[in-house]
C-alpha positions in Angstrom: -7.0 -2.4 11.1 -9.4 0.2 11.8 -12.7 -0.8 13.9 -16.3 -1.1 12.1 -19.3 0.0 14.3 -22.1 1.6 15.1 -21.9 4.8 13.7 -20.6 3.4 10.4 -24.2 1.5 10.6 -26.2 4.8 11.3 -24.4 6.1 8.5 -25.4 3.6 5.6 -29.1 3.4 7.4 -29.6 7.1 5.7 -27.9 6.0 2.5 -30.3 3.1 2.2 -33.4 5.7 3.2 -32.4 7.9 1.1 -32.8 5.3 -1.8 -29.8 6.7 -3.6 -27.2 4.2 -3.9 -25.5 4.5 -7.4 -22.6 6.4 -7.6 -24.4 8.7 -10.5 -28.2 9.9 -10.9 -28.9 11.7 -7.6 -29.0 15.5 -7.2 -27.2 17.2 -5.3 -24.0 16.2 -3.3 -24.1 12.4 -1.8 -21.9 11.0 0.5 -19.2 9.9 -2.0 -18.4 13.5 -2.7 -18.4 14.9 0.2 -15.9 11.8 1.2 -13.5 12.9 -1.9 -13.9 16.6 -0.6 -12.9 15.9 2.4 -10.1 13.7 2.0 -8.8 15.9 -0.3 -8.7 18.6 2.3 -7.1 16.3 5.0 -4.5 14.9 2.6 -3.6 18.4 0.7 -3.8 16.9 -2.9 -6.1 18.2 -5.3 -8.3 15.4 -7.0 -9.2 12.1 -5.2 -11.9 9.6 -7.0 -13.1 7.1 -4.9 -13.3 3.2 -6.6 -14.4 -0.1 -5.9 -10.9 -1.8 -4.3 -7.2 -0.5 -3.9 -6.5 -3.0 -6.8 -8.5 -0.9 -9.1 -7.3 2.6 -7.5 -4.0 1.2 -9.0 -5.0 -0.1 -12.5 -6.7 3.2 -12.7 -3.8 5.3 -11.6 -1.5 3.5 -13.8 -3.7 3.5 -16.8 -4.5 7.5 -16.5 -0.8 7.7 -16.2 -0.3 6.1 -19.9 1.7 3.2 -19.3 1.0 0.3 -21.6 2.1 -2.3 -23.5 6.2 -2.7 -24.1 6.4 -0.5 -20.8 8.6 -1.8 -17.6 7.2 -0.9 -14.5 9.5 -1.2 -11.6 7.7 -3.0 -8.0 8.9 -4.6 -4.8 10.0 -8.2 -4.2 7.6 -8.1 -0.9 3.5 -6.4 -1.8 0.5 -7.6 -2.2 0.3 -9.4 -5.3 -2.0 -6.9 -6.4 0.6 -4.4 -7.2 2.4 -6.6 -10.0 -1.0 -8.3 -11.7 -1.7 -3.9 -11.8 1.0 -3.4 -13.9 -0.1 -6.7 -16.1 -3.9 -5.4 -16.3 -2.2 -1.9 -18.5 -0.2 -4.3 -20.5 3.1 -3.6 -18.9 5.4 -5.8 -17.4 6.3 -5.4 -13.6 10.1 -6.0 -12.9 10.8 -7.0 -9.3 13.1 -4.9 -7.1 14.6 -5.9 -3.9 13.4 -4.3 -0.5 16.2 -3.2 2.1 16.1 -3.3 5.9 13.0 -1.0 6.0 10.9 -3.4 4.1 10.6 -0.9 1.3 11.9 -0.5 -1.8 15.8 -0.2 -2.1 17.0 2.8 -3.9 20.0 1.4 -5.3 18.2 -1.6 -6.6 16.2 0.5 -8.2 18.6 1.9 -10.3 20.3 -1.3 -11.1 16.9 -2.5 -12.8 16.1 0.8 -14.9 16.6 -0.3 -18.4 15.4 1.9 -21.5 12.2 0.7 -21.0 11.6 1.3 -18.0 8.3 4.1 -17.6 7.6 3.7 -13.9 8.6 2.9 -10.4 5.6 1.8 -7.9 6.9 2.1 -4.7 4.6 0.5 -2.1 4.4 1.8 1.2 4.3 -2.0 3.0 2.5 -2.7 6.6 3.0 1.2 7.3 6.4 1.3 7.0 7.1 4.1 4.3 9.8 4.4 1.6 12.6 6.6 0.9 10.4 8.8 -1.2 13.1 11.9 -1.2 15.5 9.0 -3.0 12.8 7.5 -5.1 11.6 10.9 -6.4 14.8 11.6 -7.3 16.0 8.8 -9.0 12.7 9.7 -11.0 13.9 12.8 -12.1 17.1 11.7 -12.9 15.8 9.5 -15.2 12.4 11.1 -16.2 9.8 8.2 -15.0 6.7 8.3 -13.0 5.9 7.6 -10.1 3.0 5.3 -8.4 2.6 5.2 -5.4 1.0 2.5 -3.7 -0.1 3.6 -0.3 -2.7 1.0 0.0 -1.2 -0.7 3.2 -0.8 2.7 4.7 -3.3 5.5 4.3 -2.6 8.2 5.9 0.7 7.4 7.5 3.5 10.6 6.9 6.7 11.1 5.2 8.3 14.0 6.6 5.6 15.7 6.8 3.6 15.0 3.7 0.9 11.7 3.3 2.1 8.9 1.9 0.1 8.9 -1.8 0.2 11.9 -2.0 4.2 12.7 -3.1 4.7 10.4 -6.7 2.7 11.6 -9.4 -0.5 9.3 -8.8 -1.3 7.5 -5.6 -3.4 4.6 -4.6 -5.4 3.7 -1.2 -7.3 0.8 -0.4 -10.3 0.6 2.0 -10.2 -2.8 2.5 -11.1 -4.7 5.7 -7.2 -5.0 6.7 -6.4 -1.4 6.1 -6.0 2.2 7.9 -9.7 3.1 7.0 -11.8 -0.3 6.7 -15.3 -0.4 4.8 -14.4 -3.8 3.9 -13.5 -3.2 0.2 -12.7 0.3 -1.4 -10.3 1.9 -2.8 -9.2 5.9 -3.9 -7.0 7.8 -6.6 -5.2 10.6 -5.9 -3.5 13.1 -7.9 -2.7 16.8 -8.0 -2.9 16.5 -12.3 -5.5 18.0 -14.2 -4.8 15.4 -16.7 -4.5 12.2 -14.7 -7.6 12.9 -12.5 -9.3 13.1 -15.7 -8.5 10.1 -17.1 -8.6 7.6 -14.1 -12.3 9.5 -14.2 -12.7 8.1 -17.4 -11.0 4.5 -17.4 -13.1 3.7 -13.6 -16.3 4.1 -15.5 -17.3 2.7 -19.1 -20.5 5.1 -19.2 -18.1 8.3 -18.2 -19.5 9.8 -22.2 -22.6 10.1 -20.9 -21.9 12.0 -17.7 -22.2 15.3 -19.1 -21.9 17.3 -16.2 -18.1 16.0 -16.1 -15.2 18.4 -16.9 -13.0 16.3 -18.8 -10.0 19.2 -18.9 -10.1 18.6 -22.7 -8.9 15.1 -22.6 -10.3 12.8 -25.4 -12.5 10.4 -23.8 -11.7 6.6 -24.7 -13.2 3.9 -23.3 -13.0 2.2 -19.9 -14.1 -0.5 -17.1 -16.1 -0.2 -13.8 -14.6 0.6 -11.0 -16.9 3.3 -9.7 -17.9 3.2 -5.7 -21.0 3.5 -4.6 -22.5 5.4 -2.0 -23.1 2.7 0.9 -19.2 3.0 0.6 -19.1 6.9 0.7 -21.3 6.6 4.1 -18.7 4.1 5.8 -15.7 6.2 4.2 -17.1 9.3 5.8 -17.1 7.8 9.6 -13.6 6.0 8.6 -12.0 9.3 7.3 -12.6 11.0 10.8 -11.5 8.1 13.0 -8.1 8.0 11.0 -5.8 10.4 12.0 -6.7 10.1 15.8 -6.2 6.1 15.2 -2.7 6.9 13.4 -1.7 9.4 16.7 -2.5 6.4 18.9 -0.3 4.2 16.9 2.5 6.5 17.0 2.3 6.7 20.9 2.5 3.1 20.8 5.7 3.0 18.8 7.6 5.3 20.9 6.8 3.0 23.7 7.3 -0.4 22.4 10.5 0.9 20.4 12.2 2.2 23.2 11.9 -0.8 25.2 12.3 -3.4 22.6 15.5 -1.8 22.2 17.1 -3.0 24.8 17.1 -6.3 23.8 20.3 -7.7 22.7 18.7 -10.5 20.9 17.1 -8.5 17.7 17.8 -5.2 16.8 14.7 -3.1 15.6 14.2 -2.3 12.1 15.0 1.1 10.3 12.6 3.7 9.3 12.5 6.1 6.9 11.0 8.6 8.7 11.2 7.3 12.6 9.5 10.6 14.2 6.4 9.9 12.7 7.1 5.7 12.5 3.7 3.8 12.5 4.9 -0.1 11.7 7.4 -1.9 14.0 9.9 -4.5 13.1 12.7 -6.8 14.4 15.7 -8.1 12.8 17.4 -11.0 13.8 20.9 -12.5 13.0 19.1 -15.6 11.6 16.0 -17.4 10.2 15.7 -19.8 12.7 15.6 -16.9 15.5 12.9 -15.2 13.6 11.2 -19.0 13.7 11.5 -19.2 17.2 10.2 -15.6 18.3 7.5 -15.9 15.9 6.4 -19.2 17.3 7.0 -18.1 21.0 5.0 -14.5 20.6 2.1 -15.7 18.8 -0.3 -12.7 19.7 0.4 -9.6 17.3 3.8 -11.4 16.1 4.6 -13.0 13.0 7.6 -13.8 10.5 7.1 -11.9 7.6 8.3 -14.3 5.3 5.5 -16.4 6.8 3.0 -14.4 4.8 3.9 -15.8 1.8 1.4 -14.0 -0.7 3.4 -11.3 0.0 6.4 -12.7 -0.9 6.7 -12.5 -5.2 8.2 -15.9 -5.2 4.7 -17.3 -4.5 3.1 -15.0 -7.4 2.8 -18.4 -9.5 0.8 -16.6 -12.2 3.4 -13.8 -12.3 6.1 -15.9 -12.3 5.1 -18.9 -15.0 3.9 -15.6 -17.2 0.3 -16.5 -17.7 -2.6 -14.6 -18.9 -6.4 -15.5 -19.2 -5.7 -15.5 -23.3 -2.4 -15.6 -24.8 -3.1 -13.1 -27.2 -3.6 -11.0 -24.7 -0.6 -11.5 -22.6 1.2 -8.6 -22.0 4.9 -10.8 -22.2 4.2 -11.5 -25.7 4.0 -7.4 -26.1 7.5 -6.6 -24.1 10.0 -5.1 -26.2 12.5 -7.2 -24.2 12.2 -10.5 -22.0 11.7 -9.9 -18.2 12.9 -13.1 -16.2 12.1 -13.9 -13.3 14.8 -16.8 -11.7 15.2 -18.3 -8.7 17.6 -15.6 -7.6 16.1 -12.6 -8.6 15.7 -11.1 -5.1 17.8 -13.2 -3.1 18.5 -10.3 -0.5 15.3 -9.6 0.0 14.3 -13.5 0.9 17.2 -13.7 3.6 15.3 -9.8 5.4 12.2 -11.4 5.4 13.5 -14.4 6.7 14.7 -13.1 9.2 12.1 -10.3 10.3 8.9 -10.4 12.3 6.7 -7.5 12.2 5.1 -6.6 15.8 1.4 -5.4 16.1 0.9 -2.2 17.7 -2.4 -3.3 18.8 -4.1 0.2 17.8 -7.1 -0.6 19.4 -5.7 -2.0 23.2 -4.3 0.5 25.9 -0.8 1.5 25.7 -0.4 0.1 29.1 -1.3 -3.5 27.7 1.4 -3.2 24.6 4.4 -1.7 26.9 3.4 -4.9 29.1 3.8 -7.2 26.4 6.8 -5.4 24.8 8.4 -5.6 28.0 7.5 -9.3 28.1 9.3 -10.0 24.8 12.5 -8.0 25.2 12.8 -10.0 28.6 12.5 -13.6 27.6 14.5 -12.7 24.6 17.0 -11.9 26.7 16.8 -14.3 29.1 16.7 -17.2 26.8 19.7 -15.4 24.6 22.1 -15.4 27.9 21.3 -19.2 28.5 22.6 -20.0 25.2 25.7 -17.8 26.1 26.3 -20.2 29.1 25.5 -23.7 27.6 
């Protein structure tokens, strides 16, 4: 996660003099735009609206994108929960996809689970490891659906050469305390549309109607919630924004290290990327669960099983799963044009990877020295410990 400090401080200090807080009703340009201006630039996309969380950059992106209720929205067996309940909040239905090796999205899955109903994929971007977006986007074409991308749990991390939520047809970010850029919740929509900017304008904030010096790019105006940001959270965005991209240089560095030595280890193998030259998440594979148990328990500091994080995991999504909605009139599996089940089996490959994966911190903010010391210090025992069971 990226570090809070002093400078982030400084920076709300003058928000708080300034006495403009609110999002709207200031002259002139506050921090919040010159945030979206500037990310804008660094990113290359054309419209980016800051909001209150990553959960509502994605209910936003999803609703400016049209898809509702009797929709099919395709997500990954292994995301934040957020990225499902999303889909539920527009009246869709998410349909779970399995993840490959990567710990993204698997193509092929995803075209097993497109169904005539089917209106989106949401590929999430998981723990900075990226997807196959070249497959993805074409498997979108193929079968004319859009794409949201969910780049919360990786802002600002590539893809051959482009930013992750900035390639689908909408992306989301989130700012949250865990993330890339941390002002402890945020989020952001991004979108090179005329169109969809427009509307996620409209659906983040209920009083949009009376903001008349919005261009609305013709688009009817309809009603919407509150997800608007204010600007305490520009301030802290602005000092995140410019500590991201040497952050995400230092964490590459880091990978390149730790990869190459981890991968001498004959006890794991490392996990795939989908773009390795610019890799900013690390990841072991091992022949079985109990393995991963065992290294997991061993390495405790900046090592865990994946599967271990079970909110990530959709078999704990216990709402999700049972179907339930605050009202029953207003649950969106009463609206689906066809039942979505979800069984015990539904993404039984994707259980056994992240059973048998443990994701390795790249500890952005420690010297290299200190990580190749400790990478070194794995690979070793592993090894050890591996030839011992050879000779017993």
């Amino acid at each position: 996660m990226a570090k809070v400090g002093l400078r982030e401080w400084l920076a709300i200090g003058r928000v708080i003099a300034s006495g403009r807080l609110a999002r709207y009703g200031g002259p002139g340009e506050g921090p919040l735009d010159r945030f979206e201006k500037a990310f804008s630039q660094q990113f290359d996309i054309r419209h980016v609206l800051t909001v209150s969380s990553g959960t509502g950059a994605l209910i936003s992106g999803l609703a400016a994108s049209g898809v509702g209720p009797g929709d099919e929205v395709l997500v990954p067996a292994y995301t934040w929960i957020a990225t499902a309940a999303a889909v539920l909040a527009v009246g869709a239905v998410p349909v779970i996809v399995d993840i490959d090796e990567t710990l993204t999205m698997d193509p092929d899955d995803i075209e097993r689970r497109i169904t005539p109903r089917t209106r989106a994929i949401l590929p999430v971007h998981m723990a900075n490891m990226v997807c196959d977006m070249e497959a993805i986007m074409a498997l979108a074409r193929k079968h004319g659906l859009l794409v949201i991308e969910d780049a919360c749990q990786a802002v600002g991390v590539t893809y051959r050469d482009r930013r992750v939520g900035t390639i689908g047809d909408i992306g989301a970010f989130s700012f949250n305390q865990f993330k890339n850029i941390n002002i402890g919740e945020g989020g952001a929509v991004a979108s090179q549309s005329d169109r969809f900017f427009a509307r996620a304008r409209m659906y983040h904030d209920v009083g949009e109607l009376f903001r008349g010096h919005l261009d609305n790019y013709n688009e009817p105006s309809f009603f919407g919630v509150n997800f608007k940001a204010s600007q305490i959270q520009g301030a802290m965005l602005n000092v995140q924004l410019a500590k991201l991209d040497p952050m995400l240089k230092r964490m590459r560095r880091r990978h390149q290290v730790m990869a190459r030595i981890l991968s001498g280890c004959d006890a794991f193998r490392l996990g795939p990327h989908n773009d390795p030259q610019n890799a900013v998440g690390l990841h072991l594979l091992f022949e079985t669960e109990e393995e991963a148990k065992t290294f997991a328990a061993k390495h405790r500091r900046g090592v865990y099983r994946v599967f271990d994080s079970s909110r990530h995991v959709c078999t704990h999504w216990t709402p999700i799963l049972e179907k339930r909605a605050f009202h029953p009139a207003m649950n969106p599996y009463g609206w689906a044009k066809a039942s979505v089940d979800y069984g015990p089996d539904m993404c039984a490959r994707s259980l056994d990877i992240l059973k048998r994966t443990c994701r390795i911190s790249l500890g952005e903010n420690y010297p290299t020295a200190l990580m190749a010391y400790l990478a070194r210090r794995m690979a070793g025992q592993s090894s050890q410990e591996r030839r011992l069971s050879y000779a017993s």
